[in-house]
N, CA and C atoms of all chains as a GROMACS GRO file, in nm:
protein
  426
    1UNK      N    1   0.084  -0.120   0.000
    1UNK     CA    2   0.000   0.000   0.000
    1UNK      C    3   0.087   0.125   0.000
    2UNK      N    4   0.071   0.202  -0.085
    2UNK     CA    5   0.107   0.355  -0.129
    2UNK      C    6   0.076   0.424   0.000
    3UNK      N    7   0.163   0.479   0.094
    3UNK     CA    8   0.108   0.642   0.194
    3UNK      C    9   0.010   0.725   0.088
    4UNK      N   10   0.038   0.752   0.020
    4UNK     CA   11  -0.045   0.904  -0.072
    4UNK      C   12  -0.162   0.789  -0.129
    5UNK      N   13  -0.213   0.693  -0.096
    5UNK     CA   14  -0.321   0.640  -0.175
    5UNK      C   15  -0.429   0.609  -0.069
    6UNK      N   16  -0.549   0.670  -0.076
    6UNK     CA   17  -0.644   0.640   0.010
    6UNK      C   18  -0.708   0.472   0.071
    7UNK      N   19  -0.747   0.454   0.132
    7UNK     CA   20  -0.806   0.305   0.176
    7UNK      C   21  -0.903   0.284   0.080
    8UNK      N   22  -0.988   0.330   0.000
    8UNK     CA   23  -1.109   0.321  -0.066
    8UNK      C   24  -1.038   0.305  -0.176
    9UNK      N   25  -0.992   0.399  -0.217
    9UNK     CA   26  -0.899   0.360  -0.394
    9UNK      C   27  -0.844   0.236  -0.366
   10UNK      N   28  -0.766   0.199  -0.297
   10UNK     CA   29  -0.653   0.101  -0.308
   10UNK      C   30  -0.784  -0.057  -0.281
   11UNK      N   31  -0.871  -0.035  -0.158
   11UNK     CA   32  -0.960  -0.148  -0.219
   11UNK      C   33  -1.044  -0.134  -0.358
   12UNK      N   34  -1.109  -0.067  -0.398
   12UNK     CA   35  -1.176  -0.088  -0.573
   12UNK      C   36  -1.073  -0.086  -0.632
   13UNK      N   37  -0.969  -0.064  -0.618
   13UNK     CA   38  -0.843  -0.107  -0.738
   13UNK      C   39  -0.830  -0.279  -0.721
   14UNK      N   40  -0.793  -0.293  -0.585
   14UNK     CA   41  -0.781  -0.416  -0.586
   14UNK      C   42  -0.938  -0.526  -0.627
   15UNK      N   43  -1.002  -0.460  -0.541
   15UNK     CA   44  -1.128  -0.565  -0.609
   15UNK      C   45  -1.197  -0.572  -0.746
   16UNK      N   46  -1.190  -0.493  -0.853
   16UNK     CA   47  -1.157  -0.495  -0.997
   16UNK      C   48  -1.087  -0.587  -1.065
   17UNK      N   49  -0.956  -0.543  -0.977
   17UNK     CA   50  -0.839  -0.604  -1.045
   17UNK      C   51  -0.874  -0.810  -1.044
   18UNK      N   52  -0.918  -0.815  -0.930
   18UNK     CA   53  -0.946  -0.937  -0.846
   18UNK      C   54  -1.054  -1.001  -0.968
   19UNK      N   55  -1.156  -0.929  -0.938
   19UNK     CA   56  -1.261  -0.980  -1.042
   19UNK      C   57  -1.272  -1.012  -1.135
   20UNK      N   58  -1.162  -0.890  -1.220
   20UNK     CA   59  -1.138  -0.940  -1.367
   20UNK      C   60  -1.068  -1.029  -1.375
   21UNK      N   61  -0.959  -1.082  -1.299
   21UNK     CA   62  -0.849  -1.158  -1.328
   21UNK      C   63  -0.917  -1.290  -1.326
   22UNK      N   64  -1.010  -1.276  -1.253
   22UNK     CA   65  -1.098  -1.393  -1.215
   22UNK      C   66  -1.234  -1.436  -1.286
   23UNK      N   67  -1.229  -1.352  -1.384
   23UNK     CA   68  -1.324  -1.311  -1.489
   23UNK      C   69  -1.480  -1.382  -1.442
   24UNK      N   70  -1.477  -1.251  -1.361
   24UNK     CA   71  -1.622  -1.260  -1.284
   24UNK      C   72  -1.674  -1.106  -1.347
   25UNK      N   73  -1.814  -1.109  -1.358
   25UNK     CA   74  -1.908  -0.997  -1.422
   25UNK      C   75  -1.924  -0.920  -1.270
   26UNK      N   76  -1.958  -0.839  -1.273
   26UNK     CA   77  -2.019  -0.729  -1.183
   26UNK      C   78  -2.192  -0.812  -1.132
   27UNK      N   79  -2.259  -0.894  -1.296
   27UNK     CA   80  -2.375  -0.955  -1.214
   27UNK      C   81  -2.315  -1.069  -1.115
   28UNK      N   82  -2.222  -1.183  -1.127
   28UNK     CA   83  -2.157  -1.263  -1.059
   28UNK      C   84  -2.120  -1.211  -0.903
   29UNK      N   85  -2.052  -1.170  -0.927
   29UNK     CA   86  -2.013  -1.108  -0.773
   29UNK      C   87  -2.091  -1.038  -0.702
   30UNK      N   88  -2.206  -0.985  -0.772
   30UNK     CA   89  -2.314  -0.974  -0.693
   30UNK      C   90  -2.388  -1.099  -0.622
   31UNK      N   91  -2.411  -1.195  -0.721
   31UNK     CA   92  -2.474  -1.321  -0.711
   31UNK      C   93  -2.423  -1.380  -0.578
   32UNK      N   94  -2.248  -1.400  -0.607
   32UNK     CA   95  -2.134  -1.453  -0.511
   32UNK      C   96  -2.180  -1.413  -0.374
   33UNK      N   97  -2.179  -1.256  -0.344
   33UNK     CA   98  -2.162  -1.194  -0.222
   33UNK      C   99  -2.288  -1.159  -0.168
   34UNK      N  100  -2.407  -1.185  -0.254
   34UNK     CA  101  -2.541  -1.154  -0.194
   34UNK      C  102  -2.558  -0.997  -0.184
   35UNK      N  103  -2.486  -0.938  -0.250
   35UNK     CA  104  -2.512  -0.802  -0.263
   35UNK      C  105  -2.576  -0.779  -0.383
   36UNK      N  106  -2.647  -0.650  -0.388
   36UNK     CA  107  -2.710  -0.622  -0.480
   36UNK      C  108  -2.598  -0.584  -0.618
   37UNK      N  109  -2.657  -0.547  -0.745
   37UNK     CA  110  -2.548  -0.499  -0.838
   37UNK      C  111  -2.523  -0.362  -0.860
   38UNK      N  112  -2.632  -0.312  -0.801
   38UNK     CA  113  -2.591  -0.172  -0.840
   38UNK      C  114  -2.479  -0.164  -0.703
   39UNK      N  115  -2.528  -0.182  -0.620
   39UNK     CA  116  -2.425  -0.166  -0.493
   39UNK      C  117  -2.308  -0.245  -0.528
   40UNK      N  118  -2.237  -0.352  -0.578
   40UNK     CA  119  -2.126  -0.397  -0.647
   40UNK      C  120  -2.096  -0.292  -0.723
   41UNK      N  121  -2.145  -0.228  -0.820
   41UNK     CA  122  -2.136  -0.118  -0.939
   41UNK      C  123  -2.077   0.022  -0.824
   42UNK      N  124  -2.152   0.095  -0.744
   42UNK     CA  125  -2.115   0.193  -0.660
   42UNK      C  126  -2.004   0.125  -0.573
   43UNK      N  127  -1.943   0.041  -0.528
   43UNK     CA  128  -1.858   0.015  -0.473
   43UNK      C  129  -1.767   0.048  -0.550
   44UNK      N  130  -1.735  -0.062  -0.647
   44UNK     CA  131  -1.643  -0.053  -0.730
   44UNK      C  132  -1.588   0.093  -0.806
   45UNK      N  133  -1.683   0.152  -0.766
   45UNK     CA  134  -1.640   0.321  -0.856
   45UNK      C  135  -1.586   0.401  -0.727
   46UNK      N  136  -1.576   0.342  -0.613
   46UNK     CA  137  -1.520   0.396  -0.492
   46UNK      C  138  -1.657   0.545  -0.436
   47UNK      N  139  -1.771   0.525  -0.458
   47UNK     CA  140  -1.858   0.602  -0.418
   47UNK      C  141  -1.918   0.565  -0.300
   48UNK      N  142  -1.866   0.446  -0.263
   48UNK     CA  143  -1.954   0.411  -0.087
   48UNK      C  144  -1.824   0.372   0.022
   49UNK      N  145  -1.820   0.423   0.089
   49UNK     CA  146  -1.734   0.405   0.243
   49UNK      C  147  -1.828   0.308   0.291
   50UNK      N  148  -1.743   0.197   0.266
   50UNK     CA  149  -1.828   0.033   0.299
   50UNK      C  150  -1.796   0.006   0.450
   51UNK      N  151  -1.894  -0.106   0.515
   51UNK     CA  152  -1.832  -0.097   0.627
   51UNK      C  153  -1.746  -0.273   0.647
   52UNK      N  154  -1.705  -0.300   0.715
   52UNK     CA  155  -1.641  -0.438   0.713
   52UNK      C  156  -1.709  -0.531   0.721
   53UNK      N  157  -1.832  -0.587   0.728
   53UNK     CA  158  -1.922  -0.683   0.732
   53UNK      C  159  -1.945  -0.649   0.573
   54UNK      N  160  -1.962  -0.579   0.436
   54UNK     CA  161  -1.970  -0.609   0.358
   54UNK      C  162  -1.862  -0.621   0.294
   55UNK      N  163  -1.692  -0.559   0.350
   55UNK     CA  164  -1.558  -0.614   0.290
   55UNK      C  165  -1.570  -0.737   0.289
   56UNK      N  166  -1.593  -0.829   0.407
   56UNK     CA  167  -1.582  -0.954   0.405
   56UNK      C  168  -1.732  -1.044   0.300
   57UNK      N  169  -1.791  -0.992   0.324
   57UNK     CA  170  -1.907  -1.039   0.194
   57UNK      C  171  -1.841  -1.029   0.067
   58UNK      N  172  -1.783  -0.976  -0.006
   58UNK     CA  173  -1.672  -0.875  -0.090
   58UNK      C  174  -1.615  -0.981  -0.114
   59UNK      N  175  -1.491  -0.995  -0.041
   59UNK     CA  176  -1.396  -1.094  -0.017
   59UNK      C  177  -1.453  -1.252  -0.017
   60UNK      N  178  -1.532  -1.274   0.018
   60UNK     CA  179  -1.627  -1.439   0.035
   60UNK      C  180  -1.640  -1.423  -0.144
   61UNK      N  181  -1.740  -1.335  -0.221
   61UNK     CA  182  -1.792  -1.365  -0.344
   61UNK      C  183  -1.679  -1.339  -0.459
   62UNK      N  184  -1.536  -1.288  -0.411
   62UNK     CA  185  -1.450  -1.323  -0.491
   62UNK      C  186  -1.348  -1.393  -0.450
   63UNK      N  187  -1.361  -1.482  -0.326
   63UNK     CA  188  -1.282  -1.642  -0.343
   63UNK      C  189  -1.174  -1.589  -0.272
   64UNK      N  190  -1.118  -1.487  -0.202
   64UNK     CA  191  -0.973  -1.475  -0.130
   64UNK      C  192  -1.018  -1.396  -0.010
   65UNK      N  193  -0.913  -1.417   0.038
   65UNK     CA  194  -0.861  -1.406   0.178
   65UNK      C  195  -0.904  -1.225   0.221
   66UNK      N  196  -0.953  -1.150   0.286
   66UNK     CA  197  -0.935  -1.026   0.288
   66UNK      C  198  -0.804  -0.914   0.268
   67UNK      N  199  -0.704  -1.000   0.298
   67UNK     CA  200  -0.566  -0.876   0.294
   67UNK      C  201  -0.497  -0.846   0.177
   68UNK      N  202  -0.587  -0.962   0.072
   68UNK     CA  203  -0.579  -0.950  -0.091
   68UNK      C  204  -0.638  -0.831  -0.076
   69UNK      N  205  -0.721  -0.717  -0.029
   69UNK     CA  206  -0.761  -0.653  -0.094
   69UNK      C  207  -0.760  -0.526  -0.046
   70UNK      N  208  -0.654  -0.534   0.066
   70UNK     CA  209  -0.530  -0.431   0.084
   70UNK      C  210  -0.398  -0.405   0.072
   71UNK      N  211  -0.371  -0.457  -0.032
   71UNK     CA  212  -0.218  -0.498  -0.104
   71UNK      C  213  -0.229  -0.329  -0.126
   72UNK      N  214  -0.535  -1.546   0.860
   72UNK     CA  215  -0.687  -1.544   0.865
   72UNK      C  216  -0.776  -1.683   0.878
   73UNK      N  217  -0.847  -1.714   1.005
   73UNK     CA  218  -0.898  -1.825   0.997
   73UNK      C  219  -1.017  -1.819   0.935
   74UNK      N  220  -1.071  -1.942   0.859
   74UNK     CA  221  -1.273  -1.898   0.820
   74UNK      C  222  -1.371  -1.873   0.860
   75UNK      N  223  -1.299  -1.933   1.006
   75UNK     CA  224  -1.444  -1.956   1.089
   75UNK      C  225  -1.411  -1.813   1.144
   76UNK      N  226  -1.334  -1.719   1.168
   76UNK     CA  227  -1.357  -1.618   1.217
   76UNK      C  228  -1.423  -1.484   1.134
   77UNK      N  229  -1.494  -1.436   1.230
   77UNK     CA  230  -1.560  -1.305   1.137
   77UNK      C  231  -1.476  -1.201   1.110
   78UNK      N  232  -1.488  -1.067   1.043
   78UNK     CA  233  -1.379  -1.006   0.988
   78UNK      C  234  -1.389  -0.906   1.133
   79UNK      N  235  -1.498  -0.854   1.202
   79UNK     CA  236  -1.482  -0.812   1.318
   79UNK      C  237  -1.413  -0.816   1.440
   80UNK      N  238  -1.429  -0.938   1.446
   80UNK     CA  239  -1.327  -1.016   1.556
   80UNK      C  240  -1.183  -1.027   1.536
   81UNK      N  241  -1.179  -1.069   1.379
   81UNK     CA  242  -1.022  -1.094   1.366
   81UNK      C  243  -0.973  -0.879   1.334
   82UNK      N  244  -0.999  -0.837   1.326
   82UNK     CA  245  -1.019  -0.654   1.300
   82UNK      C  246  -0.949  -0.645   1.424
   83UNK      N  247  -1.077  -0.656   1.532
   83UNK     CA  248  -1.054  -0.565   1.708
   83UNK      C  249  -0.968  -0.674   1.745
   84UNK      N  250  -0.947  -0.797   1.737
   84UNK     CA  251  -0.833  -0.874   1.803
   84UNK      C  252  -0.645  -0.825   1.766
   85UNK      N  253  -0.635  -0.789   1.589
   85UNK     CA  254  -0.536  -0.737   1.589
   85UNK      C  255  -0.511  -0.566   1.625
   86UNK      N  256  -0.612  -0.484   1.655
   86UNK     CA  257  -0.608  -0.369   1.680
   86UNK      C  258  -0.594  -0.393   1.801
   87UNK      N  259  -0.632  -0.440   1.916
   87UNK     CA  260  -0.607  -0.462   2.049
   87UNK      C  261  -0.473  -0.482   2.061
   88UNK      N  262  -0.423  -0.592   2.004
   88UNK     CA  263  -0.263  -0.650   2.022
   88UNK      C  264  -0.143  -0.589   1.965
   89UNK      N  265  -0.223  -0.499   1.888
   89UNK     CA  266  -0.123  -0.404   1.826
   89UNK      C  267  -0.086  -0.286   1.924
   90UNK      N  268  -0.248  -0.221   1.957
   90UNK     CA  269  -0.189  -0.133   2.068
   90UNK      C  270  -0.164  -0.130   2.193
   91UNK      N  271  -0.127  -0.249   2.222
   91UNK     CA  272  -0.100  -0.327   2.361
   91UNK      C  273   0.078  -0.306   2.302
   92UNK      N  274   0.078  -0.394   2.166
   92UNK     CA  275   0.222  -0.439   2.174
   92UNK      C  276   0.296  -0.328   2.135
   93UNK      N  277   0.236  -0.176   2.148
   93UNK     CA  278   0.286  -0.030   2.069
   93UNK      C  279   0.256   0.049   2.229
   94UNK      N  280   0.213  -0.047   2.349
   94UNK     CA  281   0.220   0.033   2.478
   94UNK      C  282   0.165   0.156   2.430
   95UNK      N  283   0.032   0.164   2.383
   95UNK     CA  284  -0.073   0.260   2.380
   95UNK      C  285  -0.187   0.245   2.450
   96UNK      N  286  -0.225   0.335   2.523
   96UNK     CA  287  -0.340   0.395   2.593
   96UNK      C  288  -0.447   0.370   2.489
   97UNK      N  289  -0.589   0.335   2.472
   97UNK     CA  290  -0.692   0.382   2.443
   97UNK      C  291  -0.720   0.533   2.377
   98UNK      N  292  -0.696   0.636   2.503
   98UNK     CA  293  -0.646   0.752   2.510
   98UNK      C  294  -0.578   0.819   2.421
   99UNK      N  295  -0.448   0.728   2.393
   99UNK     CA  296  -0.365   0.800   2.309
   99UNK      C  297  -0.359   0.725   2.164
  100UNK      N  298  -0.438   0.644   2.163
  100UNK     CA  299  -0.484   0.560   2.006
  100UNK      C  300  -0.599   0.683   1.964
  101UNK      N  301  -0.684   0.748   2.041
  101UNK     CA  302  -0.818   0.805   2.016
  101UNK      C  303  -0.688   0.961   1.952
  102UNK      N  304  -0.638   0.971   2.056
  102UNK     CA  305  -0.560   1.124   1.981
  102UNK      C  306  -0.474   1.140   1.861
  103UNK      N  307  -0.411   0.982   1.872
  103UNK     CA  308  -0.345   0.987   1.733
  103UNK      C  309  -0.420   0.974   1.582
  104UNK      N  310  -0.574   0.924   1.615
  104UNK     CA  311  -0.638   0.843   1.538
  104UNK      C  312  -0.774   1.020   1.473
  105UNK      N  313  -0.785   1.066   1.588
  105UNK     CA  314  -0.857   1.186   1.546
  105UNK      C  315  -0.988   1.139   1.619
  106UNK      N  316  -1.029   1.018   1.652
  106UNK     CA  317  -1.146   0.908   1.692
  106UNK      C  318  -1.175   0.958   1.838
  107UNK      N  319  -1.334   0.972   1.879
  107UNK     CA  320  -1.325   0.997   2.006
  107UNK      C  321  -1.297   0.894   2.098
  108UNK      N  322  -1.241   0.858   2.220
  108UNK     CA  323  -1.213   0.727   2.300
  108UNK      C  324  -1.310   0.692   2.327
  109UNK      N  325  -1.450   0.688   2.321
  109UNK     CA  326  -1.559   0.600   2.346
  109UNK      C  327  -1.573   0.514   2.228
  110UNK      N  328  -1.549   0.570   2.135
  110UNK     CA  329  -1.590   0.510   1.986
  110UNK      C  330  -1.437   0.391   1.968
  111UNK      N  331  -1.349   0.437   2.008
  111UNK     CA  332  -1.202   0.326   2.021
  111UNK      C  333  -1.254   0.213   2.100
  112UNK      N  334  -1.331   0.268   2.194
  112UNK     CA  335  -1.343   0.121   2.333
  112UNK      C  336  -1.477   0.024   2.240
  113UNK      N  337  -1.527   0.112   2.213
  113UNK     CA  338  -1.712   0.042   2.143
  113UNK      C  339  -1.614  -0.056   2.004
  114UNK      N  340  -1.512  -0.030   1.940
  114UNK     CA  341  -1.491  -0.051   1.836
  114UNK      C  342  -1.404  -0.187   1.859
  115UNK      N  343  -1.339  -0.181   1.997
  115UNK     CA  344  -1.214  -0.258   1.996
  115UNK      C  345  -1.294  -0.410   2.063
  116UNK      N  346  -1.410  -0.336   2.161
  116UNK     CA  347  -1.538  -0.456   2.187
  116UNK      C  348  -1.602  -0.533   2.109
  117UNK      N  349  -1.580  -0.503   1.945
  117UNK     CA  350  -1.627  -0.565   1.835
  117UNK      C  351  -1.778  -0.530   1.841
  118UNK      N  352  -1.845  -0.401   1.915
  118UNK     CA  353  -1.991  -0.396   1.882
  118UNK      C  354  -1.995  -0.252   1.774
  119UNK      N  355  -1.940  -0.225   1.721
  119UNK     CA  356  -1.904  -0.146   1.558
  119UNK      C  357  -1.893  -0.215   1.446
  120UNK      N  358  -1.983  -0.219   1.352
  120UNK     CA  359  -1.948  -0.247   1.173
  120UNK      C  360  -1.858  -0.115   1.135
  121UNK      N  361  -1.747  -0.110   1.170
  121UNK     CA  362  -1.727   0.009   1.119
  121UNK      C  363  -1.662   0.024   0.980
  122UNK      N  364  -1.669   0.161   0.937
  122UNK     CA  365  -1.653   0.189   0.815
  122UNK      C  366  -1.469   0.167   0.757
  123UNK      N  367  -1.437   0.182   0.606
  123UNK     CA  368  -1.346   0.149   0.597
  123UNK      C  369  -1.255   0.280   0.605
  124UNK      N  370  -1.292   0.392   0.553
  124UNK     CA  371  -1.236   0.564   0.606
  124UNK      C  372  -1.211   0.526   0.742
  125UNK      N  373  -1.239   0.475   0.857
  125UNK     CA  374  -1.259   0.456   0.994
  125UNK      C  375  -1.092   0.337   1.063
  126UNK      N  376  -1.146   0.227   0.941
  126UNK     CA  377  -0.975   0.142   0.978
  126UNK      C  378  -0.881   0.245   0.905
  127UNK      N  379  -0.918   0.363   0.825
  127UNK     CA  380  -0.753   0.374   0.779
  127UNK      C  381  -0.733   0.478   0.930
  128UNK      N  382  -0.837   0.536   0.936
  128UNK     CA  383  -0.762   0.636   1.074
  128UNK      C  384  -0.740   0.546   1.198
  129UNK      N  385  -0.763   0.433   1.202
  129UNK     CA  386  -0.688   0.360   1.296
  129UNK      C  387  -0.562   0.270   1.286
  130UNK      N  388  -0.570   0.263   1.139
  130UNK     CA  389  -0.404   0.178   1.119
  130UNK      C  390  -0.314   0.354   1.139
  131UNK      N  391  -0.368   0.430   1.108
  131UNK     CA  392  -0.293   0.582   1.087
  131UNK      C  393  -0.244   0.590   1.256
  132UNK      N  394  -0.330   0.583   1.342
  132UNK     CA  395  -0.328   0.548   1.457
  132UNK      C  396  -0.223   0.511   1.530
  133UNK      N  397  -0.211   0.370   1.472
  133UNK     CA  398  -0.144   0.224   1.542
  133UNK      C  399   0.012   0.246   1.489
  134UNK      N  400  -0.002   0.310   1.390
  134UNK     CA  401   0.143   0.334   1.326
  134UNK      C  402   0.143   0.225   1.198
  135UNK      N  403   0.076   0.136   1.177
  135UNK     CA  404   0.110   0.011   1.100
  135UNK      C  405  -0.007   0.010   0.918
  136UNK      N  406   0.077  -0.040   0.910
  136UNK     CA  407  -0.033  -0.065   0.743
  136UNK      C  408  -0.188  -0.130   0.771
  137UNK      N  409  -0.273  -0.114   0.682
  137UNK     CA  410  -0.394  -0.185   0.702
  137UNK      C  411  -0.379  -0.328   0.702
  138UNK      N  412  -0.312  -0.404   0.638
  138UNK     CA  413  -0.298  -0.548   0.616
  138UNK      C  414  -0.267  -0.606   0.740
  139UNK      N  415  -0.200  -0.530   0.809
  139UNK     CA  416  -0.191  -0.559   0.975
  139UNK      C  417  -0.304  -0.616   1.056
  140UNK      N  418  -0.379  -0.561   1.013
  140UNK     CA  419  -0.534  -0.585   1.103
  140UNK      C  420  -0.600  -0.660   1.019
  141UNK      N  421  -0.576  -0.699   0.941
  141UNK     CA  422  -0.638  -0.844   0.877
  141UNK      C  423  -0.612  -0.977   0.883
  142UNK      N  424  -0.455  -0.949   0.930
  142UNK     CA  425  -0.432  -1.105   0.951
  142UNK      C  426  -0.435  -1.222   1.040
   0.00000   0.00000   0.00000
């Protein structure tokens, strides 16, 4: 993790990055995590200060560990 | 990270042991952190979903990276 890079950027960077690599859709990882899609969609654009009960929902519907997604 | 643990628990368990093992006050986690000390004690009790803006001012806090408190 970058000092000059916020906590919110550096997770939707990473969980993007995660998803695609993993070539999961935005509907999938909704499906995965029991979250809705638009709320997958506003996450991912870094517009919601999530709280940790849905990081870890997050983390469950794309298959890794949570500290993947504070690299 | 174990599975069976929730991301809450495993959160306030390494934030506790961190500022135990950094010989910090409550007190002086709340001043470094900007956080009022009621909201440090409610948080470190695991009865907070708290937000993710919220762990960075507490790894900011603790002195340590976020990945710290995930593992």
């Amino acid at each position: 993790m970058k000092k000059s890079e916020d906590i919110i950027s550096i997770f939707t960077k990473n969980m993007r990055n995660i998803r695609i690599a993993k070539e999961l859709t935005q509907e999938e990882l909704s499906f995965n995590s029991g979250l809705h899609k638009n709320y997958i969609s506003d996450t991912e654009r870094g517009v919601r200060n999530i709280s940790l009960k849905t990081v870890e929902k997050i983390a469950k519907g794309l298959g890794v560990e949570i500290q993947e997604l504070f690299k």
